[in-house]
RODRENTOR-560625 format. One line per 10 residues: number of its first residue (from 1); for each residue x, y negated, z negated of N, C-alpha, C. Coordinates in steps of 0.001 Angstrom, whole numbers, plus 524288, in hexadecimal, padded with zeros to 5 digits. Each point is the difference from the previous one (the first is absolute). Layout:
BEGIN
NUM) X Y Z X Y Z X Y Z | ...
REM end
This chain:
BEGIN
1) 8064C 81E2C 7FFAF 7FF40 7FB31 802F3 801AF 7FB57 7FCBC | 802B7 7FBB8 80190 80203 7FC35 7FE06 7FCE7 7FB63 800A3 | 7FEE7 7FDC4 7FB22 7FB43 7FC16 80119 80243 7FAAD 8039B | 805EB 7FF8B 7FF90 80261 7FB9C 80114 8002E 80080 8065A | 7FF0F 8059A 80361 7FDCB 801F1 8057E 7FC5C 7FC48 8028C | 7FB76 8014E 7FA85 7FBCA 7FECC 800EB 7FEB0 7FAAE 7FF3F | 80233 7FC52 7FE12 7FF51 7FA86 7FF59 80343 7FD31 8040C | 80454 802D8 802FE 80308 7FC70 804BD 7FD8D 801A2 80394 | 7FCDC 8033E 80216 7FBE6 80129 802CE 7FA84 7FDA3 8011F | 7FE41 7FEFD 7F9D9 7FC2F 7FBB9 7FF51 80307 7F95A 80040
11) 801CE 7FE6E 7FD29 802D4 7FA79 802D0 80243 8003F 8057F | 800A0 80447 8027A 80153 7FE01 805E4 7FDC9 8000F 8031E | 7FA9D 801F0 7FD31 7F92F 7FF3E 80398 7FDE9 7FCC1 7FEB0 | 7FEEF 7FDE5 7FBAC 7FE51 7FCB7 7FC11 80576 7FC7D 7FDFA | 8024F 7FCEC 802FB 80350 7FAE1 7FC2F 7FD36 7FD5D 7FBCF | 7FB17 7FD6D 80274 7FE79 7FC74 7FE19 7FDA6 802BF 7FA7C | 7FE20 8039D 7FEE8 7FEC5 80175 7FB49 80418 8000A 7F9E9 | 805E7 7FF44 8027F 802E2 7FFB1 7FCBF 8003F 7FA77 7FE30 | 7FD9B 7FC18 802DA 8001E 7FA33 7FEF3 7FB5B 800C0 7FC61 | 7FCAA 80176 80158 7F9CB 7FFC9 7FD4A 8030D 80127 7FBBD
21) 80231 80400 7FE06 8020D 800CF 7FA90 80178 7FCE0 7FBB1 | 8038F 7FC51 8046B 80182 7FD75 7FC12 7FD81 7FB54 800A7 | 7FBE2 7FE06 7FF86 7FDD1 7FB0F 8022D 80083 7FDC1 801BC | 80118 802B9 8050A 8029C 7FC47 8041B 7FBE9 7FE7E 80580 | 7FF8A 7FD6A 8043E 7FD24 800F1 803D8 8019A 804F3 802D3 | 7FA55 80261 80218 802D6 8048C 80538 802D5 7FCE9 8037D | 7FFE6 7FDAF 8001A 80237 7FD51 804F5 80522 8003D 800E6 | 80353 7FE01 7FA43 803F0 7FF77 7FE9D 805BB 80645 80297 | 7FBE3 80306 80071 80147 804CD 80373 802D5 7FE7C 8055E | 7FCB8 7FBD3 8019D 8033F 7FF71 80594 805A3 7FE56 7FEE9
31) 8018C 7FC9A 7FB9F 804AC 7FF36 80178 803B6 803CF 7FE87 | 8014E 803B0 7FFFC 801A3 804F8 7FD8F 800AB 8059E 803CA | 804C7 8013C 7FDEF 800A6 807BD 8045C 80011 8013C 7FB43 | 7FDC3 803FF 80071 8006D 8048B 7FC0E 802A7 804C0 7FFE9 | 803B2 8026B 7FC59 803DC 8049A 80176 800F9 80217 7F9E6 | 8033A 80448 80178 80209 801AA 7FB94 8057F 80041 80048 | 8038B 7FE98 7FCBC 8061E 800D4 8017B 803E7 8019C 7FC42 | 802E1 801F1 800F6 803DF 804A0 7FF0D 80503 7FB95 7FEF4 | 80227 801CF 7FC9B 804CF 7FB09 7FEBE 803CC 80350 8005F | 802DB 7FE28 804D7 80425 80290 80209 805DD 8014B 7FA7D
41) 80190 80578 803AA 80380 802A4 7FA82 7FEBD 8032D 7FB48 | 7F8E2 7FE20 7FE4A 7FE89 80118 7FB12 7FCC3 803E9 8019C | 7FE9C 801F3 7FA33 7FC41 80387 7FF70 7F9C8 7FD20 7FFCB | 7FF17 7FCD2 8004A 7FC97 7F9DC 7FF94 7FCA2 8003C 80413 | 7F99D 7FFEC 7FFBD 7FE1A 7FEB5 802EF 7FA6B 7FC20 7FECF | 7FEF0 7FCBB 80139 7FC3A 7F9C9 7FF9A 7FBF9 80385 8017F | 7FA86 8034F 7FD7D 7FA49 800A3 8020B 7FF4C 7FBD9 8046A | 8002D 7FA2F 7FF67 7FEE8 7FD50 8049F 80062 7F8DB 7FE63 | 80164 7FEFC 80472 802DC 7FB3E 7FFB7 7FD61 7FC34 8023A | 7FAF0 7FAEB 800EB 7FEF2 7FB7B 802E6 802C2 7FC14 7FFBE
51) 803F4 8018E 805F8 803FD 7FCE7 8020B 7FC5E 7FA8C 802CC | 80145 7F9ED 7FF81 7FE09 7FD5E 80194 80246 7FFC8 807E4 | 7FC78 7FE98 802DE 7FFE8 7FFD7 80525 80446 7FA74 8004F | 804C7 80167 80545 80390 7FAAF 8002D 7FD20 7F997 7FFFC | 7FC80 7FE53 80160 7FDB9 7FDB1 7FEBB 7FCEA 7FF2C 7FBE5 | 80093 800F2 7FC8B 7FB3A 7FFCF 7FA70 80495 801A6 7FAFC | 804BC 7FEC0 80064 80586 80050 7FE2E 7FFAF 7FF16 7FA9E | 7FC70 7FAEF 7FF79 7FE94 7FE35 7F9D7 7FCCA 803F5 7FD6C | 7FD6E 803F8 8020B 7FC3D 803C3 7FAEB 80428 80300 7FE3F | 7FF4B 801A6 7FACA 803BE 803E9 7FD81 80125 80583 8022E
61) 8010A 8025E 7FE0F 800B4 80611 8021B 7FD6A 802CA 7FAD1 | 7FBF1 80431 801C2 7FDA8 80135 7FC62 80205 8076A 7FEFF | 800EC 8015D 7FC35 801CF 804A6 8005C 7FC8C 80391 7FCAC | 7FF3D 8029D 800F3 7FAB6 80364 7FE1E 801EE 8066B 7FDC2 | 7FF96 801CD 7FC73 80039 803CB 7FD30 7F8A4 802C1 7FF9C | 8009C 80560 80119 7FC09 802D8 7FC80 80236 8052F 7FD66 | 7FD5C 7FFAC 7FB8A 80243 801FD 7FBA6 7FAE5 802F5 7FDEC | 80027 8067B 7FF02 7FBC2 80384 7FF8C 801CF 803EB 7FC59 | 804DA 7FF53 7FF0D 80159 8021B 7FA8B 80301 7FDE9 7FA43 | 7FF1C 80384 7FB6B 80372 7FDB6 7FD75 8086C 7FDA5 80152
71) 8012C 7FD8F 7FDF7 80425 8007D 80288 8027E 7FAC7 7FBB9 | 80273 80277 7FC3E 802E9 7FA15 7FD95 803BB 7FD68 80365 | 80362 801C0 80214 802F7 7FE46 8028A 7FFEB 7FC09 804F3 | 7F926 7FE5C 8015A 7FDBB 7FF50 804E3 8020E 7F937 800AB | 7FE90 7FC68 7FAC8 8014E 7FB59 800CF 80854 800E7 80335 | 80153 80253 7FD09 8063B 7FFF6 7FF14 8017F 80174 806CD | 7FD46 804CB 80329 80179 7FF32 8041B 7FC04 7FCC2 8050E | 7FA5F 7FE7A 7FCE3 7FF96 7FB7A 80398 80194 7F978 7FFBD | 80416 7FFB6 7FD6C 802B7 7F9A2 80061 80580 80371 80073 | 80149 803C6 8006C 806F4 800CF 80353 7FE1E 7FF62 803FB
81) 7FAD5 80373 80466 7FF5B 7FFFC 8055C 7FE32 7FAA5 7FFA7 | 7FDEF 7FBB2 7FD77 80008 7FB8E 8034C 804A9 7FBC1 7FF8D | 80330 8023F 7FD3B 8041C 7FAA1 7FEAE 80470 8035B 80391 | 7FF79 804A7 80114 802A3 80411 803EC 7FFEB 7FCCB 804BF | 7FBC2 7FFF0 8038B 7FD9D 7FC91 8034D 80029 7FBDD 7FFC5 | 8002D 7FC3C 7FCC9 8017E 7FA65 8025A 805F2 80013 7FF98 | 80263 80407 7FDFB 8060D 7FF23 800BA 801B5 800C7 8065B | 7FD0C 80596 80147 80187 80241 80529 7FD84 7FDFF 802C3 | 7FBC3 7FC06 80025 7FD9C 7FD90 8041A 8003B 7FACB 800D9 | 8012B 7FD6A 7FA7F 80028 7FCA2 8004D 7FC90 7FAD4 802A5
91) 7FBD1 80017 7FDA9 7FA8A 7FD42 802AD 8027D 7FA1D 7FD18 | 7FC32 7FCE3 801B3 80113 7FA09 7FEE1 7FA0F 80016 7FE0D | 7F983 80168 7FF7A 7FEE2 7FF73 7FD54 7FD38 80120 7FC14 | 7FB35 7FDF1 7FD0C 7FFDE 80240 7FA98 7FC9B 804DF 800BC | 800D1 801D9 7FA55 7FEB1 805D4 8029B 7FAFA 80242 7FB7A | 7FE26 802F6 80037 7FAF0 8021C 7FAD1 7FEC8 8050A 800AB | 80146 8031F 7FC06 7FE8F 80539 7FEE4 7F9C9 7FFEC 7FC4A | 7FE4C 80608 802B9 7FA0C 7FF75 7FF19 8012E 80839 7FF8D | 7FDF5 80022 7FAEB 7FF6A 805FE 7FEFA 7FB16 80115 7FEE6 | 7FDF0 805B9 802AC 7FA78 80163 7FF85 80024 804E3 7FE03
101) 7FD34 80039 7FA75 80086 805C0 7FDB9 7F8E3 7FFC0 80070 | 7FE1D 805CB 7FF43 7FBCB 80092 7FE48 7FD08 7FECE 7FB84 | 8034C 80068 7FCC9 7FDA1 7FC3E 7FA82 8038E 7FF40 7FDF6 | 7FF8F 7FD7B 7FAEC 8035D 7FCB3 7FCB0 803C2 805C9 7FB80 | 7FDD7 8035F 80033 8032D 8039F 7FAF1 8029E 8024A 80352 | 80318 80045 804BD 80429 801EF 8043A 80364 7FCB0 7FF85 | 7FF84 7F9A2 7FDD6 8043F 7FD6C 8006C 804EE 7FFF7 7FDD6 | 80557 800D1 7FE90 803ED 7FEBD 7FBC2 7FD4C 7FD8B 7FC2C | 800DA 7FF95 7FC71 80005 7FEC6 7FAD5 80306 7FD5A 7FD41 | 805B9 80254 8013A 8061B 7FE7D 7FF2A 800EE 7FB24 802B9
111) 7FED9 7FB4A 80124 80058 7FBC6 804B6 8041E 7FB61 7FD50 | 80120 80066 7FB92 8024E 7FC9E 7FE12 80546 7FCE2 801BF | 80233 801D9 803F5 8065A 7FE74 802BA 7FC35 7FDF9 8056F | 7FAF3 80107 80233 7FF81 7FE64 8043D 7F967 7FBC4 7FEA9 | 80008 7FFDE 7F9E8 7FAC6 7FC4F 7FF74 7FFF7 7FA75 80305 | 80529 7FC71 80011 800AE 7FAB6 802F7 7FD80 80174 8046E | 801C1 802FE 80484 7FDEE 7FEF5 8048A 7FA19 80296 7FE61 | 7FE04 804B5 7FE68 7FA8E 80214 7FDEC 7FD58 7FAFF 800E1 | 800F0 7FD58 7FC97 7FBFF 7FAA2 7FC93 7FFEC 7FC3F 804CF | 803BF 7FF5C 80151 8014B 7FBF4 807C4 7FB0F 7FFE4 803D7
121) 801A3 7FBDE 80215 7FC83 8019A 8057E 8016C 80265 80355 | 80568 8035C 7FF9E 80301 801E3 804AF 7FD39 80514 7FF04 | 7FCE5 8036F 7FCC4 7FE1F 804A6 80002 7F9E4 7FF47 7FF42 | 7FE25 80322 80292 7F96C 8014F 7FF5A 800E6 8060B 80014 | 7FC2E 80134 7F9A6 7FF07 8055C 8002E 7F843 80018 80182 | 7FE56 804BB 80225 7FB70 80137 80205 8003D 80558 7FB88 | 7F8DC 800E7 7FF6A 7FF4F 80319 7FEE4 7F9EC 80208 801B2 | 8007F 80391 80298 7FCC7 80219 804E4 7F910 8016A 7FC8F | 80117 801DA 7FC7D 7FCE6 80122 7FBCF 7FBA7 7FBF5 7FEA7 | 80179 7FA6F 8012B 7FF80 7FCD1 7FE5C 7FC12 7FC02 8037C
131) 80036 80152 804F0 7FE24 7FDD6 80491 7F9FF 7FFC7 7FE78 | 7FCCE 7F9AB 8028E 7FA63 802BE 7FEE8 7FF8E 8022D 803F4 | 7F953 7FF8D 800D0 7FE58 80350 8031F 8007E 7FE88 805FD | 8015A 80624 801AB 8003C 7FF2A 80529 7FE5C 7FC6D 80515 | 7F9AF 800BB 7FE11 7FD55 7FBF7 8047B 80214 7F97E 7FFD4 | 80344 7FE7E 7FC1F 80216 7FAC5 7FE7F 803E3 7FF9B 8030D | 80275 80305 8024F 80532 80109 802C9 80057 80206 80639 | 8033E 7FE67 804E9 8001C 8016C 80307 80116 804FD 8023E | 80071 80350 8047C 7FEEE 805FB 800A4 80577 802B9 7FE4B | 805BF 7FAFD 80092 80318 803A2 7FEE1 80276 800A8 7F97A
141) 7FC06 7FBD2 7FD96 800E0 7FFBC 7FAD6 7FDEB 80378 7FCED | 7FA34 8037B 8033B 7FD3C 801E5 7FD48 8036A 80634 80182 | 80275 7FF4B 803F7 8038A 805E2 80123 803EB 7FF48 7FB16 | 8014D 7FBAC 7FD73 804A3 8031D 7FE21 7FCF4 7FF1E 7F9C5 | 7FB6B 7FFCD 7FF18 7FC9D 800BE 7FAA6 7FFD9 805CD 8004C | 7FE69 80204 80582 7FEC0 80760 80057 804D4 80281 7FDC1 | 80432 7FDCB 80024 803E3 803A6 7FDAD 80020 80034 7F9FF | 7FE0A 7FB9D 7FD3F 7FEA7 8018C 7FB08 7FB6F 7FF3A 7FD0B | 7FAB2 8023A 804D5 7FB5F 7FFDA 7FD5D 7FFB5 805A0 7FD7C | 7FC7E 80112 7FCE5 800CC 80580 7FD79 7FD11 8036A 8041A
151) 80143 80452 7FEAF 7FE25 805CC 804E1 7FA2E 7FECF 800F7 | 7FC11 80036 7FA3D 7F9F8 7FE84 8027E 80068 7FBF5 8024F | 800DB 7FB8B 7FE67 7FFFC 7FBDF 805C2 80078 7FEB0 80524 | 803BD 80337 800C9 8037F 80153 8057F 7FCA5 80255 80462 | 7FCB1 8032F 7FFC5 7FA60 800AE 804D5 7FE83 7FA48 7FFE4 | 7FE3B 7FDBB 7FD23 7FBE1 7FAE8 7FFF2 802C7 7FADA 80386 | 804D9 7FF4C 7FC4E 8053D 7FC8A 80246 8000D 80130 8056E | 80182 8046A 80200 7FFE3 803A2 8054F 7FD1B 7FE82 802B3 | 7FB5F 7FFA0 7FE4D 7FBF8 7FFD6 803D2 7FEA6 7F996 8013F | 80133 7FD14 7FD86 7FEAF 7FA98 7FFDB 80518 7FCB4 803FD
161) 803F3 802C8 7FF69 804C8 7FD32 8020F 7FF71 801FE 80787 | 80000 8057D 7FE54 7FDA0 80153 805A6 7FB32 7FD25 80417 | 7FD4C 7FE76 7FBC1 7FC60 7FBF0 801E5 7FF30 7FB0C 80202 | 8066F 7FF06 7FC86 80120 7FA25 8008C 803D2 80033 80609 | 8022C 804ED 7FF90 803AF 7FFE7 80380 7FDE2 80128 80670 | 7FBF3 80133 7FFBF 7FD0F 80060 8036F 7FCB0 7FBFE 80203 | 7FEAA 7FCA6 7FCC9 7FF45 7F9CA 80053 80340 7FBD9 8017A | 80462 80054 7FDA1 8049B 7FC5E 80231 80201 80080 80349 | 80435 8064F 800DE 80365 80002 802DC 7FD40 8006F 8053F | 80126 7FDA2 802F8 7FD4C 80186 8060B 80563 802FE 803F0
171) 802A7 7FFCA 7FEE4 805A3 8016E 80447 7FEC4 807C6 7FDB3 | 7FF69 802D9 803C7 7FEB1 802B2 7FF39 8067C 804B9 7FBDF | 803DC 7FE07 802CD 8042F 80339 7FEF9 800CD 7FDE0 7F8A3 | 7FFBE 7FB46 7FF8D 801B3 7FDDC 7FB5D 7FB5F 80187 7FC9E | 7FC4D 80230 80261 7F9EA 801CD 7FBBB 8025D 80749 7FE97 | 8022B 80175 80650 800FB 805A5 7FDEA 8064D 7FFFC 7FB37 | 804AD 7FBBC 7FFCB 80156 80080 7FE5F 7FCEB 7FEA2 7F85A | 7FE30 7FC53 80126 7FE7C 7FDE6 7FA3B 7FBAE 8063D 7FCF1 | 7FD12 802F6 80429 7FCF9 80446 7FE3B 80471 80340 7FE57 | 80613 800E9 80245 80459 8039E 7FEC7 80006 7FEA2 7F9A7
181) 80179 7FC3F 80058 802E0 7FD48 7FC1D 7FC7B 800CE 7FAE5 | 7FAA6 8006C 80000 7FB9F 8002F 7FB9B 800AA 8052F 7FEAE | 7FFC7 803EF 8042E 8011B 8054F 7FE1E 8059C 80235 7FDF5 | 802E0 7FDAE 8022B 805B9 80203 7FE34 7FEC8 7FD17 7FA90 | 7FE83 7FBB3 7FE2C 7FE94 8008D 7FA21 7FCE9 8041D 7FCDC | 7FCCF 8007F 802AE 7FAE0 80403 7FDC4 80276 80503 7FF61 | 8022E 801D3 80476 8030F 80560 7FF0E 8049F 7FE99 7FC17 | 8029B 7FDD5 7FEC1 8047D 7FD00 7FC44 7FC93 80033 7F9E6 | 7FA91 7FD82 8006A 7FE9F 80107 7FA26 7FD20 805B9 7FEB2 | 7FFF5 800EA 80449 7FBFC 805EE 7FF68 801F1 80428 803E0
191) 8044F 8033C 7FE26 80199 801AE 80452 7FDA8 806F5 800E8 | 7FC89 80060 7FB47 7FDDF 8051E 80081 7FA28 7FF3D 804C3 | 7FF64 7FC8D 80223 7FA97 7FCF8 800DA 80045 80324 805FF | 7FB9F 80310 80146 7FE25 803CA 80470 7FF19 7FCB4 8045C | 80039 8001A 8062A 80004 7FD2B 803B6 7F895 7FF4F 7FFE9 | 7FDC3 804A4 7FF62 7FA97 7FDCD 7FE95 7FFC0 7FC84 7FC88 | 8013D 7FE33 7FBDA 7FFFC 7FC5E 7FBB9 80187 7FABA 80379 | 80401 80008 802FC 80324 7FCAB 8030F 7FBB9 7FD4F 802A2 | 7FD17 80347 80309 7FB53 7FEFA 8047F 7FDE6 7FC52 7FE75 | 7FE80 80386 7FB2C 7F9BA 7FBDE 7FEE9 80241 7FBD6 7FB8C
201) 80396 7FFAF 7FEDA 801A3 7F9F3 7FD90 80183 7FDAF 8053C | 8029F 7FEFE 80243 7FFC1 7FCB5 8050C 7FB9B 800CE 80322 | 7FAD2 803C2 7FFD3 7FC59 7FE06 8033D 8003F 801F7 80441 | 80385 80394 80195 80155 800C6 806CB 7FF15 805B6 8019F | 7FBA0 80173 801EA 7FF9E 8059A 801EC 803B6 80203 803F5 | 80368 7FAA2 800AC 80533 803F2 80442 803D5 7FE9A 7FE43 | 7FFFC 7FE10 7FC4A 805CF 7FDE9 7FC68 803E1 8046E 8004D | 803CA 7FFE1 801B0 80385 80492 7FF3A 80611 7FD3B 7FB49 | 801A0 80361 7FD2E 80337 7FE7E 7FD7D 805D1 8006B 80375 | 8023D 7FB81 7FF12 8037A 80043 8021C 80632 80346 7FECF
211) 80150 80027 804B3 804DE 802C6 7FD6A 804FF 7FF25 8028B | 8004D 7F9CA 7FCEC 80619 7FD5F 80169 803B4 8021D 7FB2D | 805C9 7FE69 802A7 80460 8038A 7FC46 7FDD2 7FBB3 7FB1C | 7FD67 7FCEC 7FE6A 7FF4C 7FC1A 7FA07 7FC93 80344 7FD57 | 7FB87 80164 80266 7FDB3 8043E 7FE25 8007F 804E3 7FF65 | 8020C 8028C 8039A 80359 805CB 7FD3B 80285 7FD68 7FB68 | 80417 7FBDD 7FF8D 802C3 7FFF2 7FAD5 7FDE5 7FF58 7FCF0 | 7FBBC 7FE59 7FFC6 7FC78 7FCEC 7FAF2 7FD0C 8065C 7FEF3 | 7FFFB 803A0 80339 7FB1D 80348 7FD70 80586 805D1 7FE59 | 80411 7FF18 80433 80438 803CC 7FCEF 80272 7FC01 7F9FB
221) 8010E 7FC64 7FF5B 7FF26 80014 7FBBF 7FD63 7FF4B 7FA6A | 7FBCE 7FE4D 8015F 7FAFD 802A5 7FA56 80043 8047B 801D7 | 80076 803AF 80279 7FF1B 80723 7FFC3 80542 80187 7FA70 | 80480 7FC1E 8020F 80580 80107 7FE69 7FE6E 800CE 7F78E | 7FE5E 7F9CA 80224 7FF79 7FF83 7F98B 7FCCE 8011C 7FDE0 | 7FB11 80377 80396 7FD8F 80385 7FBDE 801E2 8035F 7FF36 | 80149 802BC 801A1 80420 804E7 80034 802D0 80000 7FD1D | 80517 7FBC5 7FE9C 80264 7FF43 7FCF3 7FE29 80042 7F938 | 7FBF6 7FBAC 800BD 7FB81 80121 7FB49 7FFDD 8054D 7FC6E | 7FD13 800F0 80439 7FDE6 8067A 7FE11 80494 8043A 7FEF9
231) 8031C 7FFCC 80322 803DD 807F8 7FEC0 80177 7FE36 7FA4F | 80355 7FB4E 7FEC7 80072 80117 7F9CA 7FC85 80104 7FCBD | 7FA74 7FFA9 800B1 7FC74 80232 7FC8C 7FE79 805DA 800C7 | 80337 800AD 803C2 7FE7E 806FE 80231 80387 802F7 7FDB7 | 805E6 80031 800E9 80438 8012B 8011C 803CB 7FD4A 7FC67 | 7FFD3 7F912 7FD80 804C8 7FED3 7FDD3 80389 7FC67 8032F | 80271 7FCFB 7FDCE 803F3 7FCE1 8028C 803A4 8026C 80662 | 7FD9F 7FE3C 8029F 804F9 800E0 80389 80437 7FE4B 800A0 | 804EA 804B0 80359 80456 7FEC9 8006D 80119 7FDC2 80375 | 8041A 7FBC9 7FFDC 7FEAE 7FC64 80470 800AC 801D1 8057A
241) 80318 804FF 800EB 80003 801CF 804EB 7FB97 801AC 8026B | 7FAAA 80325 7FD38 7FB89 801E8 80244 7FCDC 7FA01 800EB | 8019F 7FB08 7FCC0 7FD6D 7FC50 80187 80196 7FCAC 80536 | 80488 80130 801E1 800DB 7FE83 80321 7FE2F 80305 80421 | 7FEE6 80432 8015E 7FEF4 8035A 8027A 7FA65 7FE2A 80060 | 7FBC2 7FFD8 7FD5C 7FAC5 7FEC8 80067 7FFEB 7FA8D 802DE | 803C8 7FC92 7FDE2 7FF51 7FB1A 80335 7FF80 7FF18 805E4 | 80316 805C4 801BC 80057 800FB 805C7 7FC84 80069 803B4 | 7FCB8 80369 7FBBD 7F8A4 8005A 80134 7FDE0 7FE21 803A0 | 7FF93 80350 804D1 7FBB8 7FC3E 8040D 7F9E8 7FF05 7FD7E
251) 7FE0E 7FD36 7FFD0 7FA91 7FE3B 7FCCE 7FC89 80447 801D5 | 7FEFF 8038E 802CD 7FD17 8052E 7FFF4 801FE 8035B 7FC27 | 8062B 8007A 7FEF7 8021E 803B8 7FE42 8007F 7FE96 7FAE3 | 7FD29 7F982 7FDD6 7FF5B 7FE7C 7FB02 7FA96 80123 7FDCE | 7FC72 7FF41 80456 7FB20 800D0 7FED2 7FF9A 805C7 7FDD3 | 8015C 80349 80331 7FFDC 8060B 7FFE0 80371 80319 7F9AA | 80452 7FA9A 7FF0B 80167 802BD 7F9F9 7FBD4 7FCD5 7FD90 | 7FE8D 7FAC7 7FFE6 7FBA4 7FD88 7FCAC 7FC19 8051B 7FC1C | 7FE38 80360 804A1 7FD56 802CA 7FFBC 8019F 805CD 7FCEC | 80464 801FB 801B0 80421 803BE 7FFA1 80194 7FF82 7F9F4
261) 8000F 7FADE 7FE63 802FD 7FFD5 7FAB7 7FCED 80276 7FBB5 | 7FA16 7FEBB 800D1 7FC3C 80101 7FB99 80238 80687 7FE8F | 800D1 802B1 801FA 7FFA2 8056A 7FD6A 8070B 8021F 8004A | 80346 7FB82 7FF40 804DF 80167 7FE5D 800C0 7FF27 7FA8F | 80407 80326 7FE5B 7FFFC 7FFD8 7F989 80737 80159 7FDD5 | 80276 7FFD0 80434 80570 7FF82 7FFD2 8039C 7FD56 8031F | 80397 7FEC3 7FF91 803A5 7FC90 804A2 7FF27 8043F 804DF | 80037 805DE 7FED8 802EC 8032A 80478 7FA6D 7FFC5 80294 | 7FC51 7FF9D 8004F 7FA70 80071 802E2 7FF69 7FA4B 803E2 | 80404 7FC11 7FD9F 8000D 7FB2D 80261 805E0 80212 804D5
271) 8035F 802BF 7FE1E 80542 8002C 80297 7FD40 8042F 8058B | 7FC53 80332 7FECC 7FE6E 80649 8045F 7FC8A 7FAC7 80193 | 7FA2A 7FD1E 7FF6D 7FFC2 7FCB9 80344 80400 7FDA4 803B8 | 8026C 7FD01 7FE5C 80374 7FCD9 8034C 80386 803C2 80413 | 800A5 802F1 7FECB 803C8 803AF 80353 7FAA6 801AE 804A5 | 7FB2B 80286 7FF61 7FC6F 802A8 80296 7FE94 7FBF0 803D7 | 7FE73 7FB41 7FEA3 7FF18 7FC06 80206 803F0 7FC40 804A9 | 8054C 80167 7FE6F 80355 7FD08 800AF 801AB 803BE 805D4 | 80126 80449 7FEBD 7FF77 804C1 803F6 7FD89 7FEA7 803B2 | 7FAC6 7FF93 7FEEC 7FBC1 8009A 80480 800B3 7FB1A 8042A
281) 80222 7FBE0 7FD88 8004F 7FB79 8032B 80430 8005B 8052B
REM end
């Protein structure tokens, strides 16, 4: 699951929480669409962009990065995709990049060719880690604290936001989406976590887990990368062809080696799996 999914999902339910970020008013949300965009020709794509509304022409354009891994290279291709974009788009006005990592030791290090703008007001870095406490903050600010509160926290967080969200939102569809949206995190930080576990952190004796194609992907891949994890400690480096082959994995048929792997002890016990399995389908 890609956290950068999960944050254009939360800003396009929650705008205004991306203003709260940066000390801005919620309000400041109204003048603004929110999107993500693809820079035509390239391999380039903007996490998400607050384009100002034709009327409200004078706010900048705010361009937003999230960033969840190491990655030196990250400053270097986020100022090509934005100087990419004002070439091919050519806006008239000013514009401000705002990057959100989870904490501060994910950032480059190496910044020295891009410190001028760093040090500027044209960049705001966030660091999620860093946020106080929740109850200080509005419901969709405190959704995007759940993505980097630690695992014990995350029932408690859970249960309080659900609370809140049940308090605020009154539109019933925008309450079932905002309850989606809490769990597709929860399953995202905990993806071994049992639908009973599910229940009773949301509270709901008829809660059923859902099963949109975001969630199959999010739970086929943590199955993927446990999997991946584990056979080299069984078995040894794989070759990249049997890894491609596992990638194929319908998430039953990942779960079922999850399990399968513990008592392999050679590549060929992984190769007669895959064939027995692969058969049967």
């Amino acid at each position: 699951m890609k956290t950068d999914s999960i944050f254009y999902r939360l800003f396009q339910t929650f705008p205004s929480a991306f203003f709260e970020l940066i000390n801005l008013q919620a309000s400041e949300a109204n003048a603004y669409n929110f999107a993500s965009v693809e820079l035509k020709q390239t391999a380039f794509r903007i996490d998400g962009v607050f384009l100002p509304v034709a009327d409200t022409s004078s706010q900048p354009i705010y361009f937003v990065e999230v960033q969840f891994q190491k990655d030196n290279e990250f400053y270097a291709r986020l100022f090509s995709e934005i100087f990419l974009y004002l070439r091919l788009y050519a806006p008239t006005t000013d514009w401000r990049a705002v990057v959100i990592f989870p904490r501060r030791s994910l950032e480059p290090t190496q910044v020295q060719p891009y410190r001028v703008l760093l040090e500027s007001q044209l960049v705001t870095r966030l660091y999620l880690n860093e946020l106080g406490e929740v109850t200080e903050y509005s419901l969709g600010v405190g959704i995007i604290k759940l993505v980097v509160v630690n695992k014990k926290q995350t029932p408690i967080l859970v249960k309080s936001l659900i609370t809140k969200t049940r308090s605020e939102v009154s539109d019933k569809a925008l309450q079932k989406k905002v309850l989606d949206l809490i769990e597709t995190i929860v399953v995202y930080k905990l993806p071994r976590i049992s639908r009973q576990e599910l229940i009773k952190m949301f509270g709901l004796g008829d809660f059923d887990i859902k099963t949109t194609r975001l969630y199959e992907e999010l739970k086929q891949e943590t199955t993927l990368e446990l999997v991946m994890r584990l056979l080299p400690r069984r078995i040894g480096n794989l070759s990249p062809q049997l890894s491609e082959r596992i990638s194929q994995l319908s998430i039953e048929q990942l779960e079922n080696l999850a399990e399968a792997l513990l008592d392999f002890s050679t590549e060929g016990d992984l190769v007669v799996w895959l064939q027995d399995n692969l058969t049967q389908t």
